[in-house]
Each structure stands twice: as structure tokens, then as C-alpha cells.
C-alpha positions in Angstrom: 6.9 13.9 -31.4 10.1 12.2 -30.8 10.3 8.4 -29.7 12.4 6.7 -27.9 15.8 6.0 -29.2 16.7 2.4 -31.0 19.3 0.6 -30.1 22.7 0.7 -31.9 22.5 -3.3 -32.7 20.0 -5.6 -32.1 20.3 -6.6 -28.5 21.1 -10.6 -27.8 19.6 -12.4 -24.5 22.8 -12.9 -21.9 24.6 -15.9 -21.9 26.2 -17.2 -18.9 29.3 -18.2 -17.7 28.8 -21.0 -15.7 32.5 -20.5 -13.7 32.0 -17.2 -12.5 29.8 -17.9 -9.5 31.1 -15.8 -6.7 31.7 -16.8 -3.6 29.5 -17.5 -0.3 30.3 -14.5 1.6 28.6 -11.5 3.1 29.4 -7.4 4.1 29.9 -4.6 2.2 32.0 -4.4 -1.0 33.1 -1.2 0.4 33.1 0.5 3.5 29.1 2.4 3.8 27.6 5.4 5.4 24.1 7.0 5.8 23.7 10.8 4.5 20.3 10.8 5.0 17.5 9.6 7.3 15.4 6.0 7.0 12.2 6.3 5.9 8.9 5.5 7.2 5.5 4.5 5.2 1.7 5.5 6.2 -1.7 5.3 6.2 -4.0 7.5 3.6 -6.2 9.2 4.9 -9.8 7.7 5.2 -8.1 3.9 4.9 -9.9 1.2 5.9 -7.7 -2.0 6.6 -11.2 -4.4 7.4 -11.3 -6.1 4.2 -8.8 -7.9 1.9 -6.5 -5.7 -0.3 -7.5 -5.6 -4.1 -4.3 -7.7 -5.2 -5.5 -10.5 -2.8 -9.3 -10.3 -4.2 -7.6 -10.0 -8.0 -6.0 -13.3 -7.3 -9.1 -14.9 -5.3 -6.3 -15.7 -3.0 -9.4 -16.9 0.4 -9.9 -20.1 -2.1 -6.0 -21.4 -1.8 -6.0 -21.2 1.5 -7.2 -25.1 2.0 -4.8 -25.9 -0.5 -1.8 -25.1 0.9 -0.3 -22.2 3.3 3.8 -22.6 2.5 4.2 -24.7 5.6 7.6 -26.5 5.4 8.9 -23.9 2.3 12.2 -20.9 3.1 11.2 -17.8 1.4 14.9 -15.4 1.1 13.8 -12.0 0.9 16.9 -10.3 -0.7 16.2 -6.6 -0.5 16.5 -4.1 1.9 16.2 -6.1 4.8 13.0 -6.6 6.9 12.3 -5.4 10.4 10.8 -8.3 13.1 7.6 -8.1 14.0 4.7 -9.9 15.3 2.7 -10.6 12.1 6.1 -12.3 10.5 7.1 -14.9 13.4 8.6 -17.0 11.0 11.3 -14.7 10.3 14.7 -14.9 10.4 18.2 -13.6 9.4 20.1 -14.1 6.4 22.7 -11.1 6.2 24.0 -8.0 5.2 25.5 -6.4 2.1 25.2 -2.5 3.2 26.5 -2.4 6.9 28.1 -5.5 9.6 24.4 -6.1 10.6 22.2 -9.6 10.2 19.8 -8.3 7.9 16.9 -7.5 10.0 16.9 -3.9 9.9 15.3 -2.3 6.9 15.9 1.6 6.8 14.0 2.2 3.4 10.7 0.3 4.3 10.5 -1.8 1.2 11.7 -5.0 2.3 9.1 -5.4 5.3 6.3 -4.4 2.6 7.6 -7.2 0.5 8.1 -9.8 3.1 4.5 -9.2 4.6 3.2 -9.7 1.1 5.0 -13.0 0.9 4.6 -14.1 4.1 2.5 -12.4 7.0 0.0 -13.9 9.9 -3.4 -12.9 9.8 -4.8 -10.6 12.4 -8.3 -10.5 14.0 -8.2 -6.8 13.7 -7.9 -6.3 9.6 -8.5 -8.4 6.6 -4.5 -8.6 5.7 -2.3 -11.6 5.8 0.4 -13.0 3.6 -0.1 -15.2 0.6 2.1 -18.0 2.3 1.8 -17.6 5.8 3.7 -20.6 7.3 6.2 -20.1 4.8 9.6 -19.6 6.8 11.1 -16.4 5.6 15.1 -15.1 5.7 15.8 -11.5 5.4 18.6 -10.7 3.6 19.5 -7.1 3.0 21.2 -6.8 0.0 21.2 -2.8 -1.2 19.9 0.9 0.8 18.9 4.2 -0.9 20.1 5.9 2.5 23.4 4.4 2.3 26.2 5.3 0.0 29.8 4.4 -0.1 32.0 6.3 2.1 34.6 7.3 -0.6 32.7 8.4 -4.0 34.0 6.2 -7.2 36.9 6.8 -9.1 35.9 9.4 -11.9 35.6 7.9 -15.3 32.9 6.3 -17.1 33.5 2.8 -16.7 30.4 1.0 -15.6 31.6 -1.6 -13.6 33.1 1.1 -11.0 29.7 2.3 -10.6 27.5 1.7 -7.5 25.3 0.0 -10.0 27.8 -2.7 -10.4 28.5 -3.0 -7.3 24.9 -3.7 -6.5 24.9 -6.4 -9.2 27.8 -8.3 -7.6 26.4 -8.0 -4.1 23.2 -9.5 -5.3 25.5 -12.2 -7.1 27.0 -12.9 -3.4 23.4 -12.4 -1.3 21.6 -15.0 -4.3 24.8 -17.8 -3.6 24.4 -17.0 0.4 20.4 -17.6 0.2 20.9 -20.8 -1.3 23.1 -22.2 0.9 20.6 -20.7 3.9 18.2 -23.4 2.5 15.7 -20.8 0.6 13.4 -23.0 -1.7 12.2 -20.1 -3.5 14.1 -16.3 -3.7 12.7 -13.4 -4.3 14.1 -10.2 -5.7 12.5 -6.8 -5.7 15.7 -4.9 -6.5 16.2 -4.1 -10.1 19.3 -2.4 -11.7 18.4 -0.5 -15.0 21.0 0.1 -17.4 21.5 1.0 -21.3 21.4 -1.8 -23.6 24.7 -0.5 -25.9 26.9 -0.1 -22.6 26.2 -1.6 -19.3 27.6 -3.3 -16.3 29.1 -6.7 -16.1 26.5 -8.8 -14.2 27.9 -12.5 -15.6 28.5 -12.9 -11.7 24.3 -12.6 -11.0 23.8 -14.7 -14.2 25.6 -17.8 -12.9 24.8 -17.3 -9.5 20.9 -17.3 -10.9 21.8 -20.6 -13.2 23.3 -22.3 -10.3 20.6 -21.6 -7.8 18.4 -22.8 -10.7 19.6 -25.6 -12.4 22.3 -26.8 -9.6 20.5 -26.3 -6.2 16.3 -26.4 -7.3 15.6 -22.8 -6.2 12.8 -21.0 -7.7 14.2 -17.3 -8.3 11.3 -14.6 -8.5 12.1 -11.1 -10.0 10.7 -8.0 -10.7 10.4 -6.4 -13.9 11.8 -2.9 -13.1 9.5 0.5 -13.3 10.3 3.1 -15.6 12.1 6.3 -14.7 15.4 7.4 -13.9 17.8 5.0 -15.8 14.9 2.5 -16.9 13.7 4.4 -20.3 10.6 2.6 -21.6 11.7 -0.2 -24.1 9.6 0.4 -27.9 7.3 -2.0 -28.7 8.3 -5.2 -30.5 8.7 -5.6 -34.1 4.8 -6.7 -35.3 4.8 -10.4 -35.3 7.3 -11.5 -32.9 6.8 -10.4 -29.3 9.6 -12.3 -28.2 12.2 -10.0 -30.1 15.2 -8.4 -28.2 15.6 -6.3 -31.3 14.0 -3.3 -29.9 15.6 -3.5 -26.7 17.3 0.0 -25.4 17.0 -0.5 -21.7 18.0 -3.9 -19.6 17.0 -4.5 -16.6 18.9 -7.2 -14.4 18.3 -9.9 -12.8 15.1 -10.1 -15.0 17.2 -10.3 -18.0 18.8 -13.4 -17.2 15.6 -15.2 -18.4 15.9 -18.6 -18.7 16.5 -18.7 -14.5 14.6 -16.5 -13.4 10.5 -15.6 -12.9 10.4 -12.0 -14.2 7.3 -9.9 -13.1 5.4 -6.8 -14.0 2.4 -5.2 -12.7 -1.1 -5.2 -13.0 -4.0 -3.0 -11.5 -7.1 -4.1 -9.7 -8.8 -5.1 -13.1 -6.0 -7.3 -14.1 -4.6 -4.5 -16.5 -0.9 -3.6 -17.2 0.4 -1.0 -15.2 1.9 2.1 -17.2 5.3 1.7 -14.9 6.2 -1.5 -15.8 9.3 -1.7 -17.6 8.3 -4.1 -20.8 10.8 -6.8 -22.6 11.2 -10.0 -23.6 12.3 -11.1 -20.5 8.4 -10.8 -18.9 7.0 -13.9 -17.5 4.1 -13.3 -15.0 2.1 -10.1 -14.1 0.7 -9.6 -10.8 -1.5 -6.7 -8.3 1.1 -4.2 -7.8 -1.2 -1.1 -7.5 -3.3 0.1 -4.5 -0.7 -2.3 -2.0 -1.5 -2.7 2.1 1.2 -4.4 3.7 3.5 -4.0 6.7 6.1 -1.0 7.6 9.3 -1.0 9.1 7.5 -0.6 12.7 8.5 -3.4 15.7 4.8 -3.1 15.9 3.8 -4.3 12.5 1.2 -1.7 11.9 -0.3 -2.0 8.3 0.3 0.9 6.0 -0.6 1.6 2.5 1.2 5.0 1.5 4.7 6.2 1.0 5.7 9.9 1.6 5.5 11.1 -2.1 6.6 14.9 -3.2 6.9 17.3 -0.2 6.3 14.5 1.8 2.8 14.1 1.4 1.9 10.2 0.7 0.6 8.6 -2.1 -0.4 5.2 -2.9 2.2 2.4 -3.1 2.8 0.9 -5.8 5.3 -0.9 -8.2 6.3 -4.7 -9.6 8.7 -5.3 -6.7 5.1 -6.0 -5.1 3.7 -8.1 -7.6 6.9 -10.3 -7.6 6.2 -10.9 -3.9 2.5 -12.4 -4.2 4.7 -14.4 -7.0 6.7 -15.9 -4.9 4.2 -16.4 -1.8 2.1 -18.8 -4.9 5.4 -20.4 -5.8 5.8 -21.1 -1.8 2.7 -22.9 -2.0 2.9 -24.9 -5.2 6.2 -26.2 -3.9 4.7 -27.0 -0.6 1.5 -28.8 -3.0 3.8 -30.7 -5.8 7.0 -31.0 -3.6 8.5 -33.6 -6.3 8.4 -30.9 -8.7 12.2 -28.9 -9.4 12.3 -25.4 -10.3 11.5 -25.3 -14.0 8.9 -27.0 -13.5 7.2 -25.3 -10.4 8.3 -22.0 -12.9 6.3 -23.6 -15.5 3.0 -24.5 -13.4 2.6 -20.4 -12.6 3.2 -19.5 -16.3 1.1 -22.0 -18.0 -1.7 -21.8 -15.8 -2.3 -17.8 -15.8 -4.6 -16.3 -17.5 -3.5 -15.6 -20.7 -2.2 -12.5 -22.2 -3.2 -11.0 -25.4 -0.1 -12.4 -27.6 2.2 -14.7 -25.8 4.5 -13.8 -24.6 3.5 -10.1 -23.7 6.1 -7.7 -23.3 3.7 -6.4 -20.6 2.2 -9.6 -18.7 4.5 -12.1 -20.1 2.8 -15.4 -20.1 -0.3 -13.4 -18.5 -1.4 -13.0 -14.8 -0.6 -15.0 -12.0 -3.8 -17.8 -11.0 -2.7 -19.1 -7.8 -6.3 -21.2 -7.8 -5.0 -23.0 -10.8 -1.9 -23.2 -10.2 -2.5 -25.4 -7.2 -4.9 -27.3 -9.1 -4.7 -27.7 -13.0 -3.0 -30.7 -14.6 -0.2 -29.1 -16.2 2.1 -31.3 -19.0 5.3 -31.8 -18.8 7.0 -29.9 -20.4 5.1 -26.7 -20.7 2.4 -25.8 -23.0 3.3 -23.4 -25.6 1.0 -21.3 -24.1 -1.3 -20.7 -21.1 -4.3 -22.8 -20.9 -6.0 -20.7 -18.9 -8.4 -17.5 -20.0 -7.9 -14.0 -19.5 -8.7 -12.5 -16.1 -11.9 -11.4 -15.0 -11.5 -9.5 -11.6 -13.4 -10.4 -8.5 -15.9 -7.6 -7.9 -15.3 -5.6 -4.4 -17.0 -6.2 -1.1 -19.5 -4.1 -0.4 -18.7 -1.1 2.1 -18.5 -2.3 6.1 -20.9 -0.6 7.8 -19.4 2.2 9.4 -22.2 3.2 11.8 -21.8 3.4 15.8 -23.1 -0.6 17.1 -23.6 1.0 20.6 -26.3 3.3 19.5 -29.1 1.0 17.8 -31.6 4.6 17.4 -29.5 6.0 15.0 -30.5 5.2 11.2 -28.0 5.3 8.3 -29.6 8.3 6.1 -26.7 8.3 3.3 -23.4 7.4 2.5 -21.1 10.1 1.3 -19.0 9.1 -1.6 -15.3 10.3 -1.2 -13.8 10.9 -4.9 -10.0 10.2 -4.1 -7.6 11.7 -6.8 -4.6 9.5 -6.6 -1.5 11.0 -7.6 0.9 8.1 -7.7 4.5 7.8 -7.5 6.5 4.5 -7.8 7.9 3.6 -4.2 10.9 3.0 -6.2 13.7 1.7 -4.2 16.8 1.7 -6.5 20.1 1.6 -7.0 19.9 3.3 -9.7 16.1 1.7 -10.5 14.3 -0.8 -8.3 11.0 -2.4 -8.4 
């Protein structure tokens, strides 16, 4: 069996330079067009949208609600843009980096997923709601899969001529524009993969990520990346030292840029690591990013939980870009809780309060998996624990089944309930520019 590749030299984290900022502007790099059609999310079959989704019983997220609800907090949603809809009121635009537009349109259906995650109304009819619903939320739509630049790049191998670079700058531009929109807290599900020995210039993102930080008090949530395509699985750590970039073959940016950012992986409904997550030494938090309900790209604002997989036929969603979101709904409401704390610190209330990986940090579940209960609650010092002072998740067990039986027709008796075995095939609703989520 052959393993994956070691890197050429030991990989070092970035370091930043502080004057390359770019500046606050929005639009295309380049001139875009659209070869191929948007696309549209779903419901699988036999779905049943009455109770809570398991990411929102993994968190306990019903006993924060007293606690806080992100009232008075700016969410930026930098992504692929989010279509309006009733269940997101508080929405509002922030601007494009793919077409002329204002950022409310989302052709790839990822964005509104994310955003309802973050930030969507509860509804009489269903069990689904946003982790900060009062939080105000701008849609900023920084990168599409269905849209390409009109002239094809110069041929050549240099990296930073590669649509992968030019994502990176346009999310350097879209993180310096959310800022000055007033965002509290950002949040990135976009990810750009790319080999450790020979990769794009991002110092642009860096200091556009240390100045949000450190200059402007803006919480900057990530995701972790998903393996496949460009984002090869990094090895495990040398024994002992879990922190090591030595093993490093694959970067993924922004979560690179550690020291600014909140990088997030997944976890499944027991609070496990997902097998997509892309794993380094950048991992902070983990987070329910398997099994997600949230909102499509409908005016309606329909939930859906399935994207068209292989031959069109849909499959579960699932991926870190979601578990970043409930990430940055829970930072939402610990700044609206503790609003004399800056960014660091609200960064290091959600890391020292989660329950606790197995080594710290994990490659896999950095600091361990988000407690939002705790989080709004726990004494935390200043500065951070060394590690979390919490204990390792135990999930929430499921509520039982609804009762599914006709009300109008009180003669009938329930005789059985048929158990449906669901093989779940599922892909990574990866929307990349190169790799995302």
C-alpha cells in the first residue's frame, strides 16, 4: 500500500505581511460568464422536517435560546451569495465578486444553506431555525462553481494566474469589504486547497484576516476544507506533537492563517470526526456537519436536506462549510452575551469551553467540539486555558418518532411501525474553487 506523499521540507505556519491589505472594493477581478446552469437542492425521500436537525440536538442548542438569540450582532456570509427569503428577514446585501450584482443571488445553493444555519427564523410548520436568529446577516458573494472567467488563463504553471488565486484575492477584497459593512463576526465556507511545496500567494487574505482581527475586533470563522480533488488528506502528525506542520502536504487557506482565524471541521451526529475533513494544525473547533436541513436557494425558503449527487440523484448534505456556520451563529451569541469581550478572546471562550478532544490540539477536532451551553456560561480565564475544561461529548439521544397516524380518524389503531433502513451514499456538497467546504 502506498501512503500519501511527504512533503519536500517541513512546512512553516504563514507569516503575514501586515502592508498588503488590499483595498475596499468590489466586482469581478475579471470579466465572468455562466457555462452551465444554477443548481437547486432537495428533499430525501421519506424526510421529516417536525423535529430539530441532529447538529442542533448534538449542540443542545433549545437550552441557549434564553441566553442569547444574536440580537444587536452583523453576521457577513462571504460565500456564494444567499437568496432573500421569509425565514432570513434580517438579511441584507454586502456585494459581489463573480458578476455586477449586490450579492443576493446564490446560483450554487450553498450560501443560503449556510446563512439559514447561522441565522434563520423559526417556523410553526417544522422544527428548524437558525442558531442566531436575530443576528443581522450580510450576504456577500465572493466565488460560483457555475461561473468561470470569460477568457481562460494564460497557459503556464504559475499559480498565482490560476482561478485559485484569483479566488484568494477576491476573498482578501470581500473579508476588507465585510469589515467595513460593520460584520462583528465573518464567516467563510469557501476553502481553496493547494500543495504545500508550491502554492498561491494568499499574503493578501492573511493581512486582510489580521486586520479584521487584531485592527477592527472581527471574529473570522472558517472551514477546514474536505478532502478530494486538490485537498489530498494530510498524514498524521509526528507521535507526540500534534501541533507539527512537519507532515503537512496539502494547505488549505484561509484556515491556514491560524492565529486569526476559527478553523472548523466536522463531526457526525455522535460527536465523531467526519472522514472528509481535511486535518492540520490549523483545526480549532469541530462541529455537526453530517445529516444538514437548512434552506435552498428558493424565494420561498423551503427546507431541504439533499443535494443532486451522481446522475442527479440526491444524497445527503454534508461538509465543514456547515459546521463553521453553527460556529459562527454561537460566536453571534457570545458576543451578544460578553459584548466587552474582542475577538481573541470571544475565539478563546468557544475553544476552551468545548468538549475536549482526545490530544489537544487534534488535527481532527482541534480544541474539540463546539458547547454553545458553555460557552455562554462557563467562567473562562483570561488568557486561555491550555486546554479545554470541558469533557468529551456525549450526544443528546433523538426524539422519539412523531406520530404519523391520521388525527381525523380516532378508530384506527397504530398496529406497527415499519423501520425504513436508509443506505446513505454521501457526497460532499463541495462548493470549490478548486475545493470548498
Amino acid at each position: 500500500m502506498i501512503g500519501p506523499a511527504a512533503p519536500a521540507a517541513a512546512l512553516t505556519p504563514p507569516s503575514v505581511d501586515a502592508a498588503a491589505v488590499p483595498p475596499d472594493t468590489t466586482g469581478p477581478e475579471v470579466p465572468m460568464a455562466q457555462p452551465v446552469a444554477c443548481q437547486t437542492p432537495g428533499v430525501l425521500p421519506g424526510s421529516n422536517f417536525a423535529d430539530p436537525p441532529p447538529g442542533w440536538r448534538l449542540l443542545n442548542l433549545d437550552a441557549v435560546r434564553p441566553f442569547a438569540t444574536g440580537a444587536g450582532i452583523t453576521v457577513a456570509v462571504i460565500d456564494t451569495g444567499v437568496t432573500p427569503n421569509f425565514r432570513l428577514p434580517n438579511l441584507r446585501p454586502g456585494g459581489d465578486y463573480v458578476t455586477d450584482g449586490d450579492g443576493l443571488s446564490d446560483c450554487d445553493g450553498h450560501g443560503t444553506l449556510v446563512a439559514g444555519i447561522i441565522g434563520a427564523s423559526p417556523h410553526p410548520g417544522d422544527g428548524f431555525a437558525g442558531v442566531a436568529p436575530d443576528a443581522a446577516l450580510i450576504s456577500i458573494r465572493q466565488s460560483s462553481t457555475h461561473f468561470s472567467p470569460e477568457r481562460a488563463a494564460p497557459p503556464g504553471d504559475d499559480p498565482n494566474a490560476s482561478e485559485t488565486a484569483m479566488d484568494l484575492r477576491a476573498m482578501a477584497r470581500a473579508v476588507v469589504h465585510a469589515v467595513n459593512l460593520g460584520a462583528q463576526v465573518i464567516n467563510i465556507s469557501m476553502v481553496s486547497c493547494m500543495k504545500a511545496v508550491r502554492h498561491a500567494d494568499d499574503r493578501e487574505l492573511g493581512a486582510a484576516l489580521r486586520w479584521a482581527a487584531t485592527e477592527r475586533n472581527v471574529v473570522v470563522v472558517v472551514a477546514a476544507g474536505n478532502t478530494g480533488g486538490d485537498c489530498t488528506q494530510n498524514p498524521a502528525p509526528p507521535a507526540g506533537d500534534p501541533d507539527s506542520w512537519d507532515n503537512v502536504v496539502t494547505i488549505a487557506s484561509p484556515a491556514w492563517w491560524a492565529d486569526y482565524v476559527l478553523a472548523v471541521g466536522s463531526v457526525n451526529g455522535d460527536g465523531a470526526p467526519s472522514t472528509t475533513t481535511l486535518q492540520g494544525p490549523w483545526m480549532d473547533l469541530a462541529a455537526p456537519g453530517e445529516l444538514i436541513t437548512s434552506i435552498g436557494n428558493y424565494p420561498d425558503g423551503r427546507l431541504v436536506n439533499g443535494v443532486p449527487g451522481q446522475d442527479g440523484v440526491l444524497v445527503p448534505i454534508f461538509g465543514d462549510s456547515y459546521s463553521a456556520a453553527y460556529v459562527s451563529g454561537v460566536a453571534a451569541l457570545v458576543r451578544q452575551k460578553y459584548p466587552e469581550l474582542n475577538a481573541f478572546q470571544v475565539m478563546n471562550r468557544l475553544k476552551a469551553t468545548a468538549r475536549a478532544a482526545p490530544t489537544t490540539p487534534d488535527p481532527a477536532l482541534g480544541w474539540g467540539v463546539l458547547d454553545p451551553l458553555a460557552a455562554l456560561t462557563w467562567n473562562v480565564a483570561d488568557p486561555v486555558p491550555t486546554r479545554p475544561v470541558n469533557e468529551v461529548i456525549v450526544p443528546q439521544p433523538p426524539p422519539p418518532p412523531p406520530d404519523m397516524a391520521p388525527r381525523q380518524v380516532a378508530t384506527y389503531t397504530l398496529l406497527g411501525v415499519v423501520a425504513l433502513g436508509v443506505a446513505v451514499v454521501g457526497v460532499v456538497f463541495a462548493l470549490r474553487r478548486k475545493q470548498s467546504r
